[in-house]
C-alpha positions in Angstrom: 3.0 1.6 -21.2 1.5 -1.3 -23.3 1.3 -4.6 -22.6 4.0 -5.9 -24.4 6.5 -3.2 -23.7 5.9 -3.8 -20.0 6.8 -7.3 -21.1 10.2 -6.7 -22.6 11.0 -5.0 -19.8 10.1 -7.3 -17.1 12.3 -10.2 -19.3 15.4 -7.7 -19.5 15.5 -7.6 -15.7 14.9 -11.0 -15.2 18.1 -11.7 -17.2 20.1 -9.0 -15.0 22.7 -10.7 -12.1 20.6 -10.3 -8.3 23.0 -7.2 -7.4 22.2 -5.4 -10.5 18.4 -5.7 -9.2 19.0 -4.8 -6.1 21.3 -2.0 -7.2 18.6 -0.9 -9.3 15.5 -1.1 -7.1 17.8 1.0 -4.5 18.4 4.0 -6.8 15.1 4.0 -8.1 13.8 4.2 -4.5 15.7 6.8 -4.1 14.4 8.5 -7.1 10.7 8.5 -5.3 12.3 9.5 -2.2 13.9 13.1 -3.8 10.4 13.5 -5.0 11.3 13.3 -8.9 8.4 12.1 -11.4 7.9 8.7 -9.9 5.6 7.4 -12.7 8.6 5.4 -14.4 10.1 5.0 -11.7 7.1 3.2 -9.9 6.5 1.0 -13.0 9.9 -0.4 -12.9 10.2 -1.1 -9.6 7.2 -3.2 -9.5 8.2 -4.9 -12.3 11.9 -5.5 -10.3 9.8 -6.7 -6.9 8.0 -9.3 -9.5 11.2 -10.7 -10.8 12.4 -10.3 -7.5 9.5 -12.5 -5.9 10.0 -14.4 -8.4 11.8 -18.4 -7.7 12.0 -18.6 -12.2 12.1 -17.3 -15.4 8.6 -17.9 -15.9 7.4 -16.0 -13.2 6.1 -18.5 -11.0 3.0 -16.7 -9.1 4.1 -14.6 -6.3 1.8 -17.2 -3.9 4.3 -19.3 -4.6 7.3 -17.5 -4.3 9.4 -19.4 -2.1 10.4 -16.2 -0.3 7.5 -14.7 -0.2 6.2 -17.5 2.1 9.4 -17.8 4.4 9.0 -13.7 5.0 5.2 -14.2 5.2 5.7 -13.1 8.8 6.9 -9.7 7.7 4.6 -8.3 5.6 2.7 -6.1 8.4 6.2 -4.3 8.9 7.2 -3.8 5.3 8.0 -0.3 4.2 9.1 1.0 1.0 12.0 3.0 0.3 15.9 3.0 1.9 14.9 6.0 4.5 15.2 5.7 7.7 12.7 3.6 9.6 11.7 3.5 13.2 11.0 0.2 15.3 8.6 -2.2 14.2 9.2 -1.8 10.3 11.7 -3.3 8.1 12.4 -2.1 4.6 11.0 -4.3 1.5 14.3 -3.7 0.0 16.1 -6.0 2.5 14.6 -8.8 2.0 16.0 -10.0 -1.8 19.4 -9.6 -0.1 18.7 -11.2 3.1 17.0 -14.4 1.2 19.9 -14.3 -1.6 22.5 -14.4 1.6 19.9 -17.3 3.4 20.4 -19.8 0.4 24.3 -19.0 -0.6 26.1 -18.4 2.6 23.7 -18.6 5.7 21.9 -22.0 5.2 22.2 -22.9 2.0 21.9 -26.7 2.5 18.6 -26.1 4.6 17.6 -23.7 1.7 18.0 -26.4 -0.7 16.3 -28.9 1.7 13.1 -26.2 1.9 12.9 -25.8 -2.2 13.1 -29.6 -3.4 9.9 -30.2 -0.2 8.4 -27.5 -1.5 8.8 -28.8 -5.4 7.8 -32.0 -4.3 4.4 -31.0 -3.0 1.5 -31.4 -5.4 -2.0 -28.9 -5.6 -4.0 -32.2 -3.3 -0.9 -31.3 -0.7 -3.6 -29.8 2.5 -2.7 -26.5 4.1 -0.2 -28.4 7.3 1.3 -30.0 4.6 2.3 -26.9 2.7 2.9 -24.8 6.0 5.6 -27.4 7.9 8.7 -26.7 5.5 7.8 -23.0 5.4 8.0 -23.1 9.3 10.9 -25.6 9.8 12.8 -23.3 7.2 11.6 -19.9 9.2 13.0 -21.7 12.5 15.9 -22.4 10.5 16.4 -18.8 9.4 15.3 -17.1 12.7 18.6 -19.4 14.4 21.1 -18.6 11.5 20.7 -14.8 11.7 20.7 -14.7 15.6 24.3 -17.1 15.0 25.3 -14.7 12.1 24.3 -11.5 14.6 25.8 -12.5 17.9 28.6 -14.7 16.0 32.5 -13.7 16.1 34.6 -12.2 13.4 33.9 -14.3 10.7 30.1 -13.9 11.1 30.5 -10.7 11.0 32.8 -11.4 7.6 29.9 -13.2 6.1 27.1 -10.8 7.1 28.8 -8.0 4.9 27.9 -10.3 1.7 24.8 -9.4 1.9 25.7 -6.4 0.5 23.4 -3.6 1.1 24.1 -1.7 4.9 20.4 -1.3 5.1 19.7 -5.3 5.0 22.9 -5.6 7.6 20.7 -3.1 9.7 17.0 -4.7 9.1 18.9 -8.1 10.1 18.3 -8.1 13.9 14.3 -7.0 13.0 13.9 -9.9 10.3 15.5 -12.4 12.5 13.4 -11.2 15.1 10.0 -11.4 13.7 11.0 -14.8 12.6 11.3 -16.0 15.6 8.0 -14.6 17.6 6.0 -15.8 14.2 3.9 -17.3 16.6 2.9 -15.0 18.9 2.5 -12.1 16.4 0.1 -14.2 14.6 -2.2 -14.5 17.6 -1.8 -11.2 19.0 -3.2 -10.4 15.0 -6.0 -12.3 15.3 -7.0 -11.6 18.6 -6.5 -7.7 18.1 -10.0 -5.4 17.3 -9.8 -4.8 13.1 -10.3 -1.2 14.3 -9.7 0.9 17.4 -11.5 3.9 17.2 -11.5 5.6 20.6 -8.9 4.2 22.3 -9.9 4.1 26.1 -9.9 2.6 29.7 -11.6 -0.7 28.3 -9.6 -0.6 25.2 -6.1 -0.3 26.7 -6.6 -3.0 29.2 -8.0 -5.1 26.6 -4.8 -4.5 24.0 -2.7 -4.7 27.0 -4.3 -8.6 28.3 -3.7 -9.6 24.1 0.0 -8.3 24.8 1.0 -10.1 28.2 3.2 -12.7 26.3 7.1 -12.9 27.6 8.1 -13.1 24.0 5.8 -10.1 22.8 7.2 -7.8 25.4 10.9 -8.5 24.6 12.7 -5.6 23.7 13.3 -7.2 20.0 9.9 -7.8 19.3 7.6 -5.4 21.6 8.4 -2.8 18.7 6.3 -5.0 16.2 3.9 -5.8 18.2 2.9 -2.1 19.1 2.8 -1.7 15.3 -0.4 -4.4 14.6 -1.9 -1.8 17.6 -0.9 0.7 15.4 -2.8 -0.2 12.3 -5.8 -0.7 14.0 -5.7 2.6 15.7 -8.0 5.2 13.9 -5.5 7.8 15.9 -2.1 6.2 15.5 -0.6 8.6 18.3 -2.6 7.2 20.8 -0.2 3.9 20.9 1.1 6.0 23.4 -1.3 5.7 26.0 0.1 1.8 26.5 3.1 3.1 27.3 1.8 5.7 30.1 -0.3 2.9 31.0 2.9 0.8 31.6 4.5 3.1 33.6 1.5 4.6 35.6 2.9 7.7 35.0 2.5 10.8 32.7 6.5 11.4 33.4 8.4 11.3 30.6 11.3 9.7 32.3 9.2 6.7 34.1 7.8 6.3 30.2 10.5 6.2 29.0 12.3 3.7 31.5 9.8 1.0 30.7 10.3 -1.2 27.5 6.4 0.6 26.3 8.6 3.4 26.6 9.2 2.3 22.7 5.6 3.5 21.5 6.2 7.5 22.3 9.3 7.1 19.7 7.4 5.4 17.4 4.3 7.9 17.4 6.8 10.6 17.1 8.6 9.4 14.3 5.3 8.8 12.2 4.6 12.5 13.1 7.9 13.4 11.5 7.4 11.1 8.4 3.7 12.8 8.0 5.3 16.5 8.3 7.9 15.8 5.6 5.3 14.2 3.8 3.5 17.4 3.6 6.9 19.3 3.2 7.0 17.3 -0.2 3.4 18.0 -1.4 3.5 21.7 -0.8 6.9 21.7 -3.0 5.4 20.0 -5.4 1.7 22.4 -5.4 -0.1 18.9 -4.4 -2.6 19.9 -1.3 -4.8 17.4 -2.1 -3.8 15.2 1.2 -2.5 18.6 2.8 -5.6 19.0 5.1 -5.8 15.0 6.5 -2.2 15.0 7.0 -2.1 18.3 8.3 -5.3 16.9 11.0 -3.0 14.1 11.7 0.0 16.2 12.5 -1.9 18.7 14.7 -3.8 16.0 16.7 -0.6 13.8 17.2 1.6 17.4 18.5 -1.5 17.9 20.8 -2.0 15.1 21.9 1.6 13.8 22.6 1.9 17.3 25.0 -1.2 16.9 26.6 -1.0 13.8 27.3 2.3 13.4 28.7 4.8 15.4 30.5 7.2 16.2 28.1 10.4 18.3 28.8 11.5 21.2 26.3 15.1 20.1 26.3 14.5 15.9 26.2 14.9 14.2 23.0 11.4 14.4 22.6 10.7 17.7 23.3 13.4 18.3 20.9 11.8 16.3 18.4 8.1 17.5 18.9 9.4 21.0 18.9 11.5 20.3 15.5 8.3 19.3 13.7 6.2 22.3 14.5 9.5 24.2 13.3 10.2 22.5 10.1 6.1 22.9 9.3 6.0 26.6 10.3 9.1 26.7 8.0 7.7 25.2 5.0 4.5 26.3 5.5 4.8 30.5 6.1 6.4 31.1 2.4 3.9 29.5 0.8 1.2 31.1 3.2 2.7 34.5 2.4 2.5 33.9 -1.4 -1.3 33.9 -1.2 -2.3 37.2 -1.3 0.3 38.1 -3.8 -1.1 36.1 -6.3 -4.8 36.5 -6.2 -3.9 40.2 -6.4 -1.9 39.3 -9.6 -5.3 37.5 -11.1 -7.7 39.6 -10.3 -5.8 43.3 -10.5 -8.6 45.1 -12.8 -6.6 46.2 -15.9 -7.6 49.8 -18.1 -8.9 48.8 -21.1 -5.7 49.3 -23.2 -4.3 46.5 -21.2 -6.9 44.0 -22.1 -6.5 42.3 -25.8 -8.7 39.8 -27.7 -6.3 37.3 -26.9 -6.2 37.7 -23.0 -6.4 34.9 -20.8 -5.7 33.4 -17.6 -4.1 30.7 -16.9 -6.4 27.8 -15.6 -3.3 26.2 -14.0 -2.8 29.3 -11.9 -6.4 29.7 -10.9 -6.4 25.8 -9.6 -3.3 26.5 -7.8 -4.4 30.0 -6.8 -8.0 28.4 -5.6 -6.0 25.5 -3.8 -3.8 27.9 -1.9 -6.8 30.1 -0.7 -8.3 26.1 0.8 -4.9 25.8 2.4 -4.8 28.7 4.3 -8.4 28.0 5.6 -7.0 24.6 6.7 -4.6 26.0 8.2 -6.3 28.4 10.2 -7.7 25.7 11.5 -5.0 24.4 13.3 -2.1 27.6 13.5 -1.9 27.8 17.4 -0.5 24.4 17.9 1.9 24.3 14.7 3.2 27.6 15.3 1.8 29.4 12.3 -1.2 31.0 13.9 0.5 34.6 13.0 1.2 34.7 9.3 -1.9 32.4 8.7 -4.8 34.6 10.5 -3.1 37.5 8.8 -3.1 36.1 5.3 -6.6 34.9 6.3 -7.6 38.4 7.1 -5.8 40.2 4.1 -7.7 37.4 1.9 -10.9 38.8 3.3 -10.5 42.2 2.9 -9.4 42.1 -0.7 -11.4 39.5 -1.7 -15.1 40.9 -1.2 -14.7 44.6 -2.5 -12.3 43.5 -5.5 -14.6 40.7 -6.7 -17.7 43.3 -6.5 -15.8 45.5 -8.6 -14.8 43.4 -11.1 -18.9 42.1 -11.6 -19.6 45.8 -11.9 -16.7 46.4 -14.7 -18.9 43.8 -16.4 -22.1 46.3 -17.2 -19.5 48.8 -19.8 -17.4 46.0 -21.2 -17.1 45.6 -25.1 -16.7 42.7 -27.1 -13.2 43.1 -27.2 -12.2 43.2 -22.9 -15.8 41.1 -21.9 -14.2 37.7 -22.5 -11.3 38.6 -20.0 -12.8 40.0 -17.5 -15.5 37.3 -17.0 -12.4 34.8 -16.6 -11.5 37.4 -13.6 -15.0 37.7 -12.8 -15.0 33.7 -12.4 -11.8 33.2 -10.8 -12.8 36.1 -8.1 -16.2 34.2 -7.7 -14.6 30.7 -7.0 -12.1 32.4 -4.8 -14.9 33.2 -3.1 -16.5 30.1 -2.6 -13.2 29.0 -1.1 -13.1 31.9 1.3 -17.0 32.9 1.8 -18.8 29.6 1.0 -21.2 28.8 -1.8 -24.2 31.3 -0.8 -21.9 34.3 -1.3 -20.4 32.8 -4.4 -24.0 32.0 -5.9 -25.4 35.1 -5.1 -21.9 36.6 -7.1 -22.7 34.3 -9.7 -26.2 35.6 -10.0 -24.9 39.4 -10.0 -22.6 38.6 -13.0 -25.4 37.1 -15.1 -27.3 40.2 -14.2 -24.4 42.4 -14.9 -23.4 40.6 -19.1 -27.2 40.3 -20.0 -28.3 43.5 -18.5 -25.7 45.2 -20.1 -26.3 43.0 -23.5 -30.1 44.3 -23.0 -29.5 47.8 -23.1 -27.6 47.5 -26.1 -30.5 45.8 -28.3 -32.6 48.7 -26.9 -30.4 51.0 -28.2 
C-alpha cells in the first residue's frame, strides 16, 4: 500500500473507541489464525498495535509509550494471536485491555500519578530517573491484579470490564511477571545467549542461575523456563531440568515436581510446530516443511527416549496425538505424489500434442516441491508414523521416474516443429524431478542427453 494510504488508515483507527480496536485486532487475529490471505490482514494489525502503543494522536514513539514501558517486563513472553497458549507466554492482545482496565478501574489515580511524572521528565532526565515511576507504577500494577485476582465478588465484578476472556485469563501471568521483574531480569542476563548442547555442565549451570525462591514459584517458574527456552538451540531439551529436578526419568516423579512444568511446555510447542506444518501443507507452502518437520521428529524422539513416558498418561496421549494428526495430514498429500508426476510427464501420441501445448509452471513447482517433501520425509517416517506410505511413494517415485524420463529424451530425436516445444517442457520437468529424486549428476548427465537428442536430431535434418 502507499504511504499515504497507509496513513489514512492509521488516522481512521486512531479515531475508533478502545473496544472497537480491540474488537478489531481480535478478529483479524483470527483471520491469520484460519490461515486466510494474511497480507491485509497483517498490515492492519500493525497499524492497530501502533495506535494501540500509542499514549496520542500524534503517535508518540512507541519508546515512549507509557504502556509499553510498564509491560516492558513482558515482552520475552508475548505471543501473537487469541489461540491457546501454554505457561510462560501471554498473548500481545491482552495487554491494551489489561492497561485500559489499569488506568480506569484498577488504579486509575496511581495511573494518573505515573503519566503527569512521566510528562514532567525532560530528555537531561538520566536513566534511574526515567526507570523509578515505571517501577513504582509496575509494583503498583503487580498488587492491584493479585487484589483484583484473589479479591471477593466485586473484584471479580470489576475484572469482567476488561472485556476480552483471554485478558481475564492472561491476568494471573501479567500480574505475575510484574511482580518477579526483578529476578527475571537477572536470570536474563546471567543466562548463555545460546545453549547449543545442552549437557551435565550446562544443566547445573542453568539450574545454579534458577535457585531463586521467587523463580521457582509455581506462578513464575513457567517464565523462567521460557528465557531457557529461547536460548536452547533444541527447545525440547528444557526438559532435561525437569528430569534433573526429580532425579528421575519417571514420568510421575517429573511430573510431581514444580520442573514438572517444562515436559508440558516442550510438548505443547511440538503441537503448535505440527499444526504449523498441517497449515503449510494445506496451503502447498513446504518451504519451512523440512526444519519444522526436523524439529518435530527430534522433539517426539527425544521426549520418549528420554523419559519414561506411559501410552495412556496425558502425555503419552499427547505425544501419540501429534505423530497421528502428522501421519494424517501428511499420507494424502504423500499419496498424491506419484499421481501427478504421472499426469506431467505421461508421453502423449502425437495427435495429442498441439502448437499451443504447455505445462503448467505452477504445477511443475508444486509437483518438484512434493517430490522434496517426500525425500524429507523419508527421512524421518519411523518415528512419525509415516514410514509406510512414504518409502512406498519413495520407491514408486524411483521406479517411474528413471525409465519414463529416458523415454521422453529419446521421443526428442523424431519430434517435429509442431510436438518439439512440448515435449522438451516434459523433458525438463522429468529432468528436474530428477534432480530432486537422483541428485544433480543424474540430472546433468539428462540434461546433456537432451541437448544431444534436439541438435542431433536438428543435424540430421540439415544433412538431409
Amino acid at each position: 500500500m502507499a504511504k499515504t494510504t497507509t496513513e489514512r488508515l492509521r488516522e481512521y483507527l486512531a479515531q475508533l473507541p478502545p473496544k472497537a480496536q480491540a474488537l478489531l485486532m481480535r478478529e483479524f487475529e483470527r483471520a491469520i489464525e484460519r490461515g486466510e490471505d494474511a497480507a491485509v490482514a497483517t498490515l492492519v494489525l500493525e497499524e492497530l498495535r501502533r495506535v494501540a502503543r500509542s499514549p496520542s494522536d500524534d503517535l508518540t514513539a512507541r519508546a515512549e509509550d507509557p504502556a509499553r514501558l510498564v509491560f516492558r517486563p513482558l515482552e520475552p513472553f508475548l505471543v501473537d494471536g487469541n489461540a491457546a497458549i501454554r505457561p510462560g507466554q501471554i498473548r500481545r492482545a491482552s495487554l491494551l485491555p489489561v492497561w485500559q482496565w489499569l488506568c480506569r478501574d484498577g488504579a486509575p489515580d496511581a495511573a494518573r500519578a505515573f503519566l503527569a511524572l512521566l510528562a514532567q521528565l525532560d530528555e537531561a532526565a538520566s536513566a534511574s530517573e526515567r526507570n523509578r515511576p515505571i517501577n513504582d507504577f509496575q509494583a503498583i500494577a503487580a498488587e492491584t491484579i493479585d487484589r483484583a485476582i484473589t479479591g471477593g465478588g466485586d473484584s471479580r465484578r470489576a475484572l469482567a470490564r476488561l472485556g476480552s476472556p483471554q485478558a481475564v485469563e492472561d491476568l494471573p501471568a501479567i500480574g505475575a511477571v510484574l511482580k518477579a521483574r526483578e529476578a527475571l531480569d537477572t536470570l536474563n542476563g546471567r543466562l548463555p545467549a545460546t545453549l547449543r548442547a545442552f549437557g551435565d555442565s550446562q544443566i547445573a549451570s542453568v539450574n545454579g542461575a534458577l535457585n531463586n525462591p521467587v523463580l521457582q514459584s509455581r506462578p513464575v517458574l513457567p517464565f523462567a523456563l521460557s528465557l531457557v527456552i529461547a536460548r536452547l538451540v533444541a527447545p525440547w531439551q528444557v526438559i532435561r531440568l525437569a528430569i534433573a529436578a526429580a532425579a528421575s526419568d519417571d514420568e510421575i516423579r517429573v511430573a510431581a515436581t514444580p520442573f514438572g512444568v517444562a515436559v508440558t511446555m516442550a510438548i505443547h510447542d511440538l503441537v503448535q510446530i505440527a499444526g504449523g506444518l498441517r497449515a503449510d501443507i494445506k496451503r502447498g507452502n513446504f518451504t519451512d516443511v523440512p526444519d519444522g518437520l526436523k524439529t518435530v521428529h527430534d522433539g517426539v524422539r527425544g521426549l520418549r527416549t528420554e523419559l519414561d513416558i506411559r501410552n495412556d498418561s496425558a502425555w503419552g496421549r499427547q505425544l501419540a496425538a501429534i505423530r497421528v494428526n502428522i501421519s494424517n495430514a501428511f499420507q494424502v498429500e504423500i499419496d498424491s505424489v506419484p499421481g501427478r508426476v504421472r499426469r506431467l510427464l505421461r508421453q502423449r501420441p502425437d495427435k495429442d500434442i498441439s502448437a499451443t501445448s504447455r505445462l503448467d509452471p505452477i504445477d511443475i513447482d508444486e509437483t518438484a516441491a512434493l517430490i522434496d517433501f517426500v525425500a524429507v520425509c523419508r527421512t524421518y517416517a519411523s518415528e512419525l508414523a509415516i514410514n509406510e506410505v512414504t518409502l512406498r511413494t519413495f520407491s514408486d517415485l524411483q521406479h517411474y521416474l528413471e525409465p519414463t524420463t529416458e523415454a521422453l529424451v529419446e521421443a526428442l530425436r523424431g519430434a517435429d516443429s509442431r510436438t518439439l516445444p512440448f515435449r522438451q517442457m516434459q523433458a525438463k520437468a522429468a529432468i528436474r524431478f530428477c534432480e530432486v529424486l537422483f541428485g544433480r549428476d543424474y540430472a546433468a548427465l539428462m540434461e546433456r542427453a537432451a541437448e544431444s537428442a534436439v541438435n542431433g536430431e536438428r543435424k540430421s535434418a540439415r544433412a538431409g
